[in-house]
N, C-alpha and C positions, 0 to 999 in steps of 0.2 A: 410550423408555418404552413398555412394550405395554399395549396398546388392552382396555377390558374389553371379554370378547366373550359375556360370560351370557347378554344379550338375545339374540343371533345364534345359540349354542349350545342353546338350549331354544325357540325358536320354534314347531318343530313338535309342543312337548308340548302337547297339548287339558289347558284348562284346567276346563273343567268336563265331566261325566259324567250324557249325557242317555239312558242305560239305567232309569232311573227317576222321568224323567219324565212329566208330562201328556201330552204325546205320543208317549210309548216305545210304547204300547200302543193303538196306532187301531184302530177297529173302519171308518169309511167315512171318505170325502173329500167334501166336497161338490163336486159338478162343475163349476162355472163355476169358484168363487173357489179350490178347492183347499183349504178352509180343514178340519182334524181335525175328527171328531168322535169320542169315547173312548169305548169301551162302557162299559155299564150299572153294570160292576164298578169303574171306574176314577172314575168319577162318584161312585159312594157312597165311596170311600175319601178323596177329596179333600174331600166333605161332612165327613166325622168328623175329618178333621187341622183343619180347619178350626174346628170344634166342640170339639175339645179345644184347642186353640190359641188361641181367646179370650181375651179381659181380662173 
């Protein structure tokens, strides 16, 4: 009997697409923690998904 091998055959397909992410588009880092910070333009846009996105 052969072995399903889909799991093993698609492994290295990335399953999500972070080109359009909160952090696709960093403006600094903070220096100790390394943690994003997203310029000003990325800020406001998550503000309005957010806002039209409510109940």
């Amino acid at each position: 009997m052969e072995k399903n091998r889909f799991k093993e055959r698609f492994m290295g397909v990335p399953i999500e697409n972070h080109t359009t992410a909160a952090w696709a588009n960093m403006e600094n880092t903070k220096p100790v923690s390394n943690v994003n910070l997203p310029s000003e333009t990325e800020v406001m846009n998550a503000k309005e998904w957010v806002d039209t996105n409510e109940k």
